[in-house]
C-alpha positions as CSV (number, residue, x, y, z in Angstrom):
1,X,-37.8,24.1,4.0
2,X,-38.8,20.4,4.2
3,X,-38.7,18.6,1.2
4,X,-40.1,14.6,1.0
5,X,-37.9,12.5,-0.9
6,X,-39.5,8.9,-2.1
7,X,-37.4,6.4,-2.0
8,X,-36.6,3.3,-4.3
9,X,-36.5,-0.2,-3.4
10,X,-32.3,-0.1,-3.6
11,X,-32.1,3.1,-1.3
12,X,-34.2,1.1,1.2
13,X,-32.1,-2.0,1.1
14,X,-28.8,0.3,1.7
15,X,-29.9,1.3,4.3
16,X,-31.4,-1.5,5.9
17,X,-28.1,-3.2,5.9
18,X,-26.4,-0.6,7.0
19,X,-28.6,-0.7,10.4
20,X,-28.2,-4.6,10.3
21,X,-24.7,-4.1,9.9
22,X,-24.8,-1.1,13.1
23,X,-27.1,-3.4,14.8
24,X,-24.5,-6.3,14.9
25,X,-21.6,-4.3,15.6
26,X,-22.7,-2.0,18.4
27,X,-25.7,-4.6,19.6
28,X,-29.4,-4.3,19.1
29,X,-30.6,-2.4,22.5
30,X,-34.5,-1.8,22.7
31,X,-34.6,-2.3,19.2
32,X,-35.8,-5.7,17.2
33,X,-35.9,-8.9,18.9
34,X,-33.8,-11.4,16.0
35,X,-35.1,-14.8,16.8
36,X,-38.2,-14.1,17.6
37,X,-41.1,-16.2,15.1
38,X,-41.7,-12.8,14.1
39,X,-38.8,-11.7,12.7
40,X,-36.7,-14.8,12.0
41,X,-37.8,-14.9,8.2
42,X,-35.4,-12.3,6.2
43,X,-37.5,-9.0,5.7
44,X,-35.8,-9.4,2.1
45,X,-38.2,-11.5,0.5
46,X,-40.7,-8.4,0.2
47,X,-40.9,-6.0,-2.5
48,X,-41.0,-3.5,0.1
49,X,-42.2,0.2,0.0
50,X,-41.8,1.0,3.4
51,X,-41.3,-0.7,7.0
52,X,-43.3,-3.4,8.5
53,X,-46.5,-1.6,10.3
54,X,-47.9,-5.6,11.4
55,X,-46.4,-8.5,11.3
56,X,-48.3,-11.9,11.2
57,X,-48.9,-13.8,14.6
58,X,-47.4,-17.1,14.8
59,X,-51.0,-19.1,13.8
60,X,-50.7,-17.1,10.7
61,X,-47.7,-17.8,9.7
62,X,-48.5,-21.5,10.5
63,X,-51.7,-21.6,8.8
64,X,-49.7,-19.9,5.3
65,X,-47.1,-22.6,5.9
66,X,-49.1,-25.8,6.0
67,X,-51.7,-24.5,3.1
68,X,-48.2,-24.5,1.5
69,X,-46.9,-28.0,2.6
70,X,-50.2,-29.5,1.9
71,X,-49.7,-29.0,-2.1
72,X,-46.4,-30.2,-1.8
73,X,-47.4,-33.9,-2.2
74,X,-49.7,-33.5,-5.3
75,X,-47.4,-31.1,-7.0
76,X,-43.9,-34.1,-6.4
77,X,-45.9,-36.3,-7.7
78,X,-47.1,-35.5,-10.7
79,X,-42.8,-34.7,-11.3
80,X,-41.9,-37.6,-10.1
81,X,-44.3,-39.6,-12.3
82,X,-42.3,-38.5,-15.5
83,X,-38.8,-38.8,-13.8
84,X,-39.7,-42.3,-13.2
85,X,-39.7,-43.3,-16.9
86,X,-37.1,-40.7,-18.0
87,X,-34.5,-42.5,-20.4
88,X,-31.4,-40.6,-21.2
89,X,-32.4,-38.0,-24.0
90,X,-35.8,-39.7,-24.8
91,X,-37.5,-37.5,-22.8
92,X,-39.2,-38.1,-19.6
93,X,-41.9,-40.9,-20.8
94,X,-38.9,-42.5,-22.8
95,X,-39.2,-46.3,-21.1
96,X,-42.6,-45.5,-21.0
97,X,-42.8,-45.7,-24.9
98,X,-40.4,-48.9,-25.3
99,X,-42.1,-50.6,-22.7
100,X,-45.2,-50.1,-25.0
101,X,-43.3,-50.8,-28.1
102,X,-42.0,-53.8,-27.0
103,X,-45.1,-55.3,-25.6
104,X,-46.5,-55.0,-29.3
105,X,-43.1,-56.4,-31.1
106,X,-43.9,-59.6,-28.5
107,X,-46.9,-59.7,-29.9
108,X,-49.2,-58.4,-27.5
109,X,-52.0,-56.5,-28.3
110,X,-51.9,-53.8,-25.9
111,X,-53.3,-50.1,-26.1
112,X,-53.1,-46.8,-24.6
113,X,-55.6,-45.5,-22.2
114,X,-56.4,-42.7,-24.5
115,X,-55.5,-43.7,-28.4
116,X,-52.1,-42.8,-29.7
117,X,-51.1,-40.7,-26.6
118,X,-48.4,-41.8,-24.3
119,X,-48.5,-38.5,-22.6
120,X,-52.2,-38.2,-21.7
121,X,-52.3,-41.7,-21.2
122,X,-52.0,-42.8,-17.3
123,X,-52.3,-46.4,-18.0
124,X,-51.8,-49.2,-20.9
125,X,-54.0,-52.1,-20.8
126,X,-54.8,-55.5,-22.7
127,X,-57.2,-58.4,-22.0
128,X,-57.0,-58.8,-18.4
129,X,-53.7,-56.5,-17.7
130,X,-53.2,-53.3,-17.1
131,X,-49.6,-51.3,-16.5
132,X,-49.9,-48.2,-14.3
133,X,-47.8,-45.2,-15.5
134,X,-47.5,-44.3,-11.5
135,X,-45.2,-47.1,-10.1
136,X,-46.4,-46.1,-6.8
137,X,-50.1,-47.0,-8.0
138,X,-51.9,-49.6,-4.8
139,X,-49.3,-48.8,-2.9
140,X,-45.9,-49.5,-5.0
141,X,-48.0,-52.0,-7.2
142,X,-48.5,-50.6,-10.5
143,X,-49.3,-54.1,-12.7
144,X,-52.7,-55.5,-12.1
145,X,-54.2,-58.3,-13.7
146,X,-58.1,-59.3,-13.1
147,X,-58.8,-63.1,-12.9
148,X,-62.4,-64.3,-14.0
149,X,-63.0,-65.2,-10.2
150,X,-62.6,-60.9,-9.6
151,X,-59.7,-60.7,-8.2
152,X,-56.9,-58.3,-8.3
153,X,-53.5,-59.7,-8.4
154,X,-50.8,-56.9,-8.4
155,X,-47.0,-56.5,-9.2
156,X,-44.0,-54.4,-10.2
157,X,-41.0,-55.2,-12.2
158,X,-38.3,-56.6,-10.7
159,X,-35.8,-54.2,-9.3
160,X,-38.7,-51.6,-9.2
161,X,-39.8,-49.8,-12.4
162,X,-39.2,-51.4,-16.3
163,X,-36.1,-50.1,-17.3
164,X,-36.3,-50.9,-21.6
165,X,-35.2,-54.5,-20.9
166,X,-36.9,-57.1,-23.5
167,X,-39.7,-59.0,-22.6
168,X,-37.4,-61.9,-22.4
169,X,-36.7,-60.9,-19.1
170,X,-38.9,-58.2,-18.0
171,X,-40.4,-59.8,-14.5
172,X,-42.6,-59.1,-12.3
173,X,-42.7,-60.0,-8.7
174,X,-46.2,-60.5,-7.3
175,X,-47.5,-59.1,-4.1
176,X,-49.1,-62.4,-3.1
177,X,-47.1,-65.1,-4.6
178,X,-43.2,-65.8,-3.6
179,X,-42.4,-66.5,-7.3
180,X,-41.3,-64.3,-9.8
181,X,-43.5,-63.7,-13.4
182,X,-42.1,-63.7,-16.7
183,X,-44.1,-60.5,-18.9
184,X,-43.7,-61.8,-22.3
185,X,-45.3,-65.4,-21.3
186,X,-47.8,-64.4,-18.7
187,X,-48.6,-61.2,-20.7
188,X,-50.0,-63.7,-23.6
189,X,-52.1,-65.8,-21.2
190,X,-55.6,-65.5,-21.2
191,X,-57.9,-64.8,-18.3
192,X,-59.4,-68.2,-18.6
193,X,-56.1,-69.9,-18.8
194,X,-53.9,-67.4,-15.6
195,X,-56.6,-67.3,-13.3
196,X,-56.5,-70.9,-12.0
197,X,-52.9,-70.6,-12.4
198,X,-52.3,-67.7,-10.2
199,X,-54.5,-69.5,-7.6
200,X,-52.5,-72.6,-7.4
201,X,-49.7,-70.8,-6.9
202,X,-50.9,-68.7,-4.1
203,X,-51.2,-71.8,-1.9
204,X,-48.2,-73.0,-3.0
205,X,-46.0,-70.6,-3.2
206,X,-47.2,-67.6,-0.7
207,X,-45.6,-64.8,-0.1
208,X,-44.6,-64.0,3.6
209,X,-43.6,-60.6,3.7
210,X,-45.7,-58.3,1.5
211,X,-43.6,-55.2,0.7
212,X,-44.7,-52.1,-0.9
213,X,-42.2,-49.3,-2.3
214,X,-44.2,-46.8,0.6
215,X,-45.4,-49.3,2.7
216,X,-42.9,-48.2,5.3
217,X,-43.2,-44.9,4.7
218,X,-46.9,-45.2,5.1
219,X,-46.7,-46.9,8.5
220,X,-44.5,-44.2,9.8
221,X,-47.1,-41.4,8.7
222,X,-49.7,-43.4,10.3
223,X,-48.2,-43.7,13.6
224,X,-47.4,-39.9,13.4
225,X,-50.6,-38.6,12.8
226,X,-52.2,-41.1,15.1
227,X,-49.8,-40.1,18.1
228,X,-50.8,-36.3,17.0
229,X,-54.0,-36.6,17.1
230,X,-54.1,-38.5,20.3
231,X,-52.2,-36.3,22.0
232,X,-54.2,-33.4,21.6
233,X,-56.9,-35.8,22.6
234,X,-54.9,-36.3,26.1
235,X,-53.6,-39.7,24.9
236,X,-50.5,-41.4,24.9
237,X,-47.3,-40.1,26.1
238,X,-46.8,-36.8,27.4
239,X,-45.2,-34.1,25.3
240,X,-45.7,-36.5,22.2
241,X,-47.3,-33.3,20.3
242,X,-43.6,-31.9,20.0
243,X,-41.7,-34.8,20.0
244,X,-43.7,-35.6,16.3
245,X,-43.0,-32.3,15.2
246,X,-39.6,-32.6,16.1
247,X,-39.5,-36.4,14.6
248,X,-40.9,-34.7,11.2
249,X,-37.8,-34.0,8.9
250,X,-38.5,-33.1,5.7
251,X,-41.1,-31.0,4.0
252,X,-42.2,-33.5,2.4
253,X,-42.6,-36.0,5.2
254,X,-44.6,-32.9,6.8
255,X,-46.9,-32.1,3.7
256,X,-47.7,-36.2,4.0
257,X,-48.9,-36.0,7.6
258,X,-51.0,-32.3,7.0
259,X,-52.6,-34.4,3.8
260,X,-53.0,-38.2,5.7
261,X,-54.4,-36.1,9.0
262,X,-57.3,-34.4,6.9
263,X,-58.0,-37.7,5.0
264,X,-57.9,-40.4,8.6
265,X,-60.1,-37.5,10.8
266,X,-62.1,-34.9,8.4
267,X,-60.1,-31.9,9.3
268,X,-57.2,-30.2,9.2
269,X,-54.1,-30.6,11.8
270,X,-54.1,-26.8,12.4
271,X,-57.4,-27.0,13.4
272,X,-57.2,-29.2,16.0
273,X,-54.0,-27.8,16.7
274,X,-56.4,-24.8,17.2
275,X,-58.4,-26.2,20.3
276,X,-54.9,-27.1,22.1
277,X,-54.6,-24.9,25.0
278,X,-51.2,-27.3,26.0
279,X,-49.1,-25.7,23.6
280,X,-48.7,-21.9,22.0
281,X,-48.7,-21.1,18.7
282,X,-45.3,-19.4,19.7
283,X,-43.6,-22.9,20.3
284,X,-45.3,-24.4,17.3
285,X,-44.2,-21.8,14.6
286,X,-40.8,-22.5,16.3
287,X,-40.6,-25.9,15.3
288,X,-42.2,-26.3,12.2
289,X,-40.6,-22.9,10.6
290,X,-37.7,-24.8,9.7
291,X,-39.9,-26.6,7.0
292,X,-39.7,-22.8,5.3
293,X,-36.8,-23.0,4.1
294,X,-37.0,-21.2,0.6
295,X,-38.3,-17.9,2.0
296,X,-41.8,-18.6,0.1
297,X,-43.4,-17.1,3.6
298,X,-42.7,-13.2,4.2
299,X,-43.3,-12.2,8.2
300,X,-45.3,-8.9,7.6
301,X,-49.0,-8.5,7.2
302,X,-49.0,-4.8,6.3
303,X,-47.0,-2.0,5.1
304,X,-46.5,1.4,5.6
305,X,-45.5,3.9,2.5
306,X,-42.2,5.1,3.5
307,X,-40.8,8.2,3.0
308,X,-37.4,10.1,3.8
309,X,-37.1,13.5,5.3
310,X,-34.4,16.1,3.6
């Protein structure tokens, strides 16, 4: 008499080991090909309930990948925006708060973006000043003061983020000027009074190299999604499609060239990736599947129930 016995999730792992285990001892013959893009994500990251009836092609699993890469940037940044003024046990806006405290002990009259709220607050401002909570605001340039002329100057604190230091010597350097700016004496300075100031100073004392804290990372996005794009376009040197890709080593370098392509041309890099008849989507899932590390991408589309015969 045939009786059907349902299996749990533990009975099926069992034995799936135990054929992985078979499979590496006595060799795989006709069966599974390991290394293919199909397979070479562990079939453990499923809650399974039977075996894999479809698996996804390689454009699918590189389409799932870089919707997943492309959230990466927004998602470090709003973390890293806390870490960058995280102070010991004060939290992680705890130099944010001194830095305000101790603009109003000097005696400036500054205010938060929204009243009384540090956290919602993404900037502090007074007069012509404002202080950026993102130090990587314009481009590693978070303090901006307006002149009465319109323009923007901008600067960071020395050393690169305000580290609860008194205003004595909190300074800024400027993007523009090769001089460095004391906060608690230009901070009390009106418009009227800094603007002519500041433009003295900029034919005096220019700076010549303007850096930025991701200026350089910025160039080297640039050039990759320019070389990308011009590839597919039959530009450039030959092969470069691959040699980016294989340039690309981080998943978060990657999530910033999926986001800076869509921004520079209007669409997505696996959609012109799409119209490339150069390249399969075989050898591209083979390069970039590395960035998958985590196991957040499973290789089967479809289940089947599975069931044990006794």
């Amino acid at each position: 008499m045939k009786r059907i016995v349902r299996l749990t999730e533990s009975d099926l792992t069992r034995i799936v080991k135990r054929v992985i285990n078979e499979q590496m001892f006595f060799g795989t013959g006709g069966g599974m090909k390991l290394g293919t893009p199909e397979l070479d994500t562990p079939m453990f990251n499923h809650d399974m309930t039977g075996k894999c009836l479809t698996y996804k092609s390689s454009a699918e699993l590189t389409l799932e990948l870089f919707g997943k890469l492309s959230r990466i940037t927004e998602q470090s940044s709003k973390t890293f925006i806390n870490e960058q003024w995280q102070r010991d046990n004060d939290g992680p806006l705890g130099y944010w708060k001194i830095l305000y405290n101790t603009l109003k002990a000097g005696g400036i009259g500054v205010k938060w973006e929204v009243a009384n709220d540090p956290v919602k607050s993404t900037f502090m401002y007074w007069g012509p000043w404002v202080i950026s909570k993102d130090i990587n605001k314009n481009g590693g340039w978070p303090v901006s003061f307006t002149s009465t002329d319109k323009k923007l100057w901008l600067f960071k604190f020395s050393g690169g983020k305000y580290a609860g230091q008194p205003l004595a010597t909190a300074n800024l350097e400027s993007k523009n000027i090769g001089t460095k700016f004391n906060l608690g004496v230009w901070g009390k300075l009106t418009a009227a009074i800094a603007t002519p100031q500041f433009n003295k100073l900029s034919i005096s004392k220019p700076k010549t190299t303007v850096t930025g804290q991701t200026n350089q990372l910025d160039k080297t996005i640039q050039s990759w999604i320019l070389r990308l794009n011009n590839s597919m376009k039959g530009l450039g040197s030959s092969n470069d499609l691959t040699k980016v890709l294989s340039e690309i080593k981080t998943k978060e370098q990657m999530s910033s060239v999926l986001n800076a392509y869509n921004k520079k041309f209007g669409k997505t890099l696996y959609e012109d990736l799409s119209g490339e008849y150069t390249i399969s989507w075989d050898t591209i899932w083979g390069m970039v599947k590395r960035f998958n590390y985590g196991k957040s991408i499973g290789t089967c589309k479809k289940y089947a129930t599975q069931t044990y015969n006794a």
